[in-house]
N, C-alpha and C positions, 0 to 999 in steps of 0.2 A: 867252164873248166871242169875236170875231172875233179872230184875231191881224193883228196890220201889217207885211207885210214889206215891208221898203224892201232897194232894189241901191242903194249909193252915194247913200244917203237919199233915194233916188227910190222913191215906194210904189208895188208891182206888184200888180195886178189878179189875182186869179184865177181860173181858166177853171172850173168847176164842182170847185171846190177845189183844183185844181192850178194852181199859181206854175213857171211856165217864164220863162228868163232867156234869152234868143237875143242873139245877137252874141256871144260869149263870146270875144275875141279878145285881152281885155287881163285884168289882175289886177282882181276886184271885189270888193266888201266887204257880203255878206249880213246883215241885222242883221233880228233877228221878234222885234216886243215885240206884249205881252197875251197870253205864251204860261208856263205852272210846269209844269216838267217833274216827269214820279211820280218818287218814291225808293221805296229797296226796302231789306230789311233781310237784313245780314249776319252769319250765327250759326257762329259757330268750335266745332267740338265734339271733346274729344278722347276717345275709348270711350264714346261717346255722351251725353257730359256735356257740356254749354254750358264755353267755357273763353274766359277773357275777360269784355270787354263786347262785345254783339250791338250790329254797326256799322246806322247809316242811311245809306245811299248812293244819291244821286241817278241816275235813269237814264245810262247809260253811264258812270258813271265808278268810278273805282277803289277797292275796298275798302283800308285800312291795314295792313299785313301786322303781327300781333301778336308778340310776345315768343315765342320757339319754345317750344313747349312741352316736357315731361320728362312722363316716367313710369316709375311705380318699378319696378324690377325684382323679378321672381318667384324663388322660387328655383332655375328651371332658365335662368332667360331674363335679359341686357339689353337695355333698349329703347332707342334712340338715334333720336330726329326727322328723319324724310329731309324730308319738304315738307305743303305741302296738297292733296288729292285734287281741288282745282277750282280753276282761275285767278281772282285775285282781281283783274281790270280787267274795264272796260266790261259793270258788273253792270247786266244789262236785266231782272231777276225776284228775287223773295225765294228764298234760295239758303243752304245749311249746308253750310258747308264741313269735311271729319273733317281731322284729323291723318294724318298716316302715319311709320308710325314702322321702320324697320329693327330688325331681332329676332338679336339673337349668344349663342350658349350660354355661361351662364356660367361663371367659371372661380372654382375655390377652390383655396386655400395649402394642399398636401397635404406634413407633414414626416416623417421617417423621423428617428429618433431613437436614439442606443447608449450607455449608463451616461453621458446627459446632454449628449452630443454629438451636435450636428447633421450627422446623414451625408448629408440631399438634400432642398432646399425647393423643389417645383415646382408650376406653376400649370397646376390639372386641370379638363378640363372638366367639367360637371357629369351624371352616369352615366355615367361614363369609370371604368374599370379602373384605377389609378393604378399605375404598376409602379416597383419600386426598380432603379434603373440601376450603383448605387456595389458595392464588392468587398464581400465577405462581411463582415459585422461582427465585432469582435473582442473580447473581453474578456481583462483580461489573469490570467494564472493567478495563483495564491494557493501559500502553503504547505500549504494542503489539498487544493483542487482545481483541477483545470483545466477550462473550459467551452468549450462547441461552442455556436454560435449555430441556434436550433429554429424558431423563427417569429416574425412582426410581430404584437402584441398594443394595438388588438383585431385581428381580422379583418379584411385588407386587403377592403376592398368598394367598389363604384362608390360616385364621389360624392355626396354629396348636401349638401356643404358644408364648411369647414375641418377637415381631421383632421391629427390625429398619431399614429404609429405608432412605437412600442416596440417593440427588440430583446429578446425571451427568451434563455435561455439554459439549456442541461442542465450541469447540473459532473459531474463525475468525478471520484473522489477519487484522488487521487494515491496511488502505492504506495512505499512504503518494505521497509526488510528489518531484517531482524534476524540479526545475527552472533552466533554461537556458537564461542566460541572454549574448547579446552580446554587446561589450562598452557599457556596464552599460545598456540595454533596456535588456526588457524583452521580449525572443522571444518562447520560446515554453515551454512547461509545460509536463511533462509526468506524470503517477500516476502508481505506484508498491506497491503490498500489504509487509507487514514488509516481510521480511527473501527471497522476490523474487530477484533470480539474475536478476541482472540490466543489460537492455544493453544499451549502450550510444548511443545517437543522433547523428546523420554524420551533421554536421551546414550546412545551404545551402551555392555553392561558388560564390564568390565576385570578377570577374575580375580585373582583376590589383590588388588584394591585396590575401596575403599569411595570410589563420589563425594562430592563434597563436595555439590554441590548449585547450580545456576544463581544466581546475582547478581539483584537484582531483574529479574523481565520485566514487561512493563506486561499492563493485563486487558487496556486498548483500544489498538489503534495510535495513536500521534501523529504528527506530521507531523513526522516524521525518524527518520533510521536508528539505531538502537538496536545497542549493543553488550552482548552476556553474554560471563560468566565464571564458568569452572566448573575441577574442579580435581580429579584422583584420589590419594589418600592410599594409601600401601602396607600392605598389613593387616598386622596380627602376631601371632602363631597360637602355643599353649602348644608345649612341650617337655617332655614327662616322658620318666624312664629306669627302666628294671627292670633292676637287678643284684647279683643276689644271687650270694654269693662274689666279689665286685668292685666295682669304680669306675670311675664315668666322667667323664671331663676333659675340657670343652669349652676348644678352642682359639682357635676364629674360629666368629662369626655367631647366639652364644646369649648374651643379658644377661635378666637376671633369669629364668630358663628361658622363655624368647621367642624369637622367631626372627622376622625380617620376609621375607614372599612373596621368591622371587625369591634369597637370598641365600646363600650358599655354607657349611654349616655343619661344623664340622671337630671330630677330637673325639678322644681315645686311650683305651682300656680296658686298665684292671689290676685282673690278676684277685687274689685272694688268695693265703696262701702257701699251696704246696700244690697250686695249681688254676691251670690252664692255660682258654685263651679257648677254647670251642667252635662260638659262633658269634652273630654282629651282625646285628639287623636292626633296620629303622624301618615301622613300620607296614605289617611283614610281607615287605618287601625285603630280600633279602639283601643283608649290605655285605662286599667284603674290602679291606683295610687294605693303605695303598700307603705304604711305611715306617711301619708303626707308625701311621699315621693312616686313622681312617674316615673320611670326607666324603659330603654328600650337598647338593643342592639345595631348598631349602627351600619344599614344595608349600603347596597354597592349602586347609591343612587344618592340625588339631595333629596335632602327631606322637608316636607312642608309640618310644621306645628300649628296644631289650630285648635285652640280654646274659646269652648259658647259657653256666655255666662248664662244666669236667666236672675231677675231680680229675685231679693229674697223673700218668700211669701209673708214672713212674721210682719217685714216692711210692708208689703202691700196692704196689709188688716190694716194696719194700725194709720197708714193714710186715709185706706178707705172709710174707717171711722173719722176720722176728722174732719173729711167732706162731709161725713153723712151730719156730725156735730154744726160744723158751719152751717147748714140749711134749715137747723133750728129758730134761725132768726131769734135769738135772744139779746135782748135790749140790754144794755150796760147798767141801769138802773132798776132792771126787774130782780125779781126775788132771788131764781134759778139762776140768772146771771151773777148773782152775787154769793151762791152761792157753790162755792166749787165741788163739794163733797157732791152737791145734787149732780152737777156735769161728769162729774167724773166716774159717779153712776153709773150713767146712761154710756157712757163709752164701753166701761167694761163692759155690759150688757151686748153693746154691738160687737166688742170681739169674742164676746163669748167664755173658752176656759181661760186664755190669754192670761196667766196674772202678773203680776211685779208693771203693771201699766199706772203710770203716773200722767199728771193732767197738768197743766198751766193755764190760768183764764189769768188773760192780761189787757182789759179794756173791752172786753168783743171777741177777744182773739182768741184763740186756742193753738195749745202745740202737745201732743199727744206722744208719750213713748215709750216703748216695751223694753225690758232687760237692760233698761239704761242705755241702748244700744239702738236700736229701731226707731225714728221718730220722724213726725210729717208735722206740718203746719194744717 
């Protein structure tokens, strides 16, 4: 059909299809009827999917701007809607409009974590290094051990989405000691970490005295210091004595013929009648006697006592004159026989300076003796 265009509903002519309007000097009012304008079709796509409804829109005019669209985020990526990649007024052709969307790396919750304490929660990008910024972690020590922090378990590694990272930990065992204390003094000291087998101390030895032997020691360290008690007892060693023609009398340092290490034993010898002391000794030492007393220091051994008499010479004179007297053969009724001063003479003479020697003539017989002390038949 023809269309009708009227100016101020005056219909204009057209000159081989063109409508010229002249005078144009005032406001006019163009009005074409018998005229349908095309429409065209508007297709919203977002990653090349239709999104929406696909709008109909008449020549030149404006397409509906839709509901902004979303799209899901990937795992390295979120997407956020800038605009449409084509204006959507004065649509003159069929036309697909895409999305466009703004791209930001994304970020995950990376925590660092120590015996259930959160030491640092930070928002990492996604193949980002994630690093711990907070002080060294700490664990606190025990009675057993004490720990050092080793690394984040698992393996800090670029992201790739929420992680948590656990403090390890190395322990050390703590060291303790063991006292050794002997009669009560303190003498050696050892140091073993908790749980090491222990080995005991040999104590050093003490002559003349038997240890008694360590207080319980543990096999394994525990987790504290340990005190031992040990103890030397003083030995006691026999005392025998050899004395023939004598005795010996202990005065200080022997009960029941014993003697203990160390102590001071003291002792007198008497000899028999007749016999004089020749000589003291103790397991081969010779002793001499400071008033009348032998003493000696009691070693880390028994000891043998051994006393040699020897008879006493004034005794031997004065026997030996008696023999020599008896071989005089004097008859009981002779003169000399009767007469003692004469016998008695003749003895001193045989002992020579010997004096205080008294005589007995008793029938024949004779008994002869020095110092009222010494005397032989």
């Amino acid at each position: 059909s023809v269309p009708v265009v009227k100016v101020n509903d005056v219909p204009l002519e057209a000159v081989q299809g063109v409508y010229t309007i002249a005078d144009i000097g005032e406001a006019k009012t163009v009005t074409v009827d018998g005229v349908t304008l095309n429409s065209y079709t508007v297709t919203f796509k977002v990653d090349g999917n239709v999104y929406g409804e696909v709008q109909t829109v008449s020549h030149g005019a404006n397409a509906e701007t839709p509901v902004p669209p979303t799209k899901d985020a990937t795992a390295s990526t979120v997407y956020t809607f800038n605009s449409w990649d084509k204006a959507l007024t004065n649509i003159t052709a069929d036309v697909e409009i895409n999305a466009v969307f703004d791209e930001t790396v994304r970020k995950y919750t990376v925590k660092f974590v120590s015996e259930g304490q959160e030491l640092q929660s930070t928002e990492v990008e996604y193949g980002t290094l994630p690093v711990y910024a907070g002080a060294t972690p700490q664990k606190s020590a025990t009675a057993e051990y004490t720990f050092t922090f080793d690394k984040w378990t698992p393996d800090v590694a670029e992201v790739t989405g929420e992680a948590t990272y656990t403090a390890v930990f190395t322990q050390q065992a703590r060291e303790y000691n063991i006292q050794y204390y002997v009669d009560n003094e303190l003498k050696y000291t050892d140091t073993f970490a908790y749980g090491a087998a222990v080995t005991a101390r040999n104590p050093e030895s003490r002559e003349g005295y038997t240890f008694s032997g360590w207080s319980t020691i543990p096999e394994i360290m525990p987790a504290e210091n340990v005190r031992v008690d040990g103890s030397f007892a003083v030995n006691s060693y026999d005392v025998t004595v050899s004395a023939e023609n004598g005795s010996v009398n202990f005065t200080e340092g022997v009960a029941e013929n014993k003697a203990n290490y160390g102590t001071t034993v003291k002792f007198t010898v008497t000899p028999n009648e007749n016999y004089v002391v020749q000589e003291v000794k103790y397991n081969g030492t010779l002793l001499t006697a400071e008033a009348g007393v032998y003493s000696f220091t009691m070693p880390a051994e028994n000891v043998a006592i051994t006393c040699v008499f020897a008879e006493d010479p004034d005794y031997i004179l004065v026997r030996n004159a008696v023999a020599a007297i008896s071989e005089m053969q004097f008859a009981a009724s002779s003169e000399e026989a009767a007469n003692a001063e004469t016998a008695l003479a003749k003895v001193k003479a045989l002992l020579g300076t010997i004096e205080n020697v008294s005589l007995q003539v008793n029938a024949g017989s004779f008994n002869a003796a020095v110092d009222g002390t010494h005397s032989a038949p």
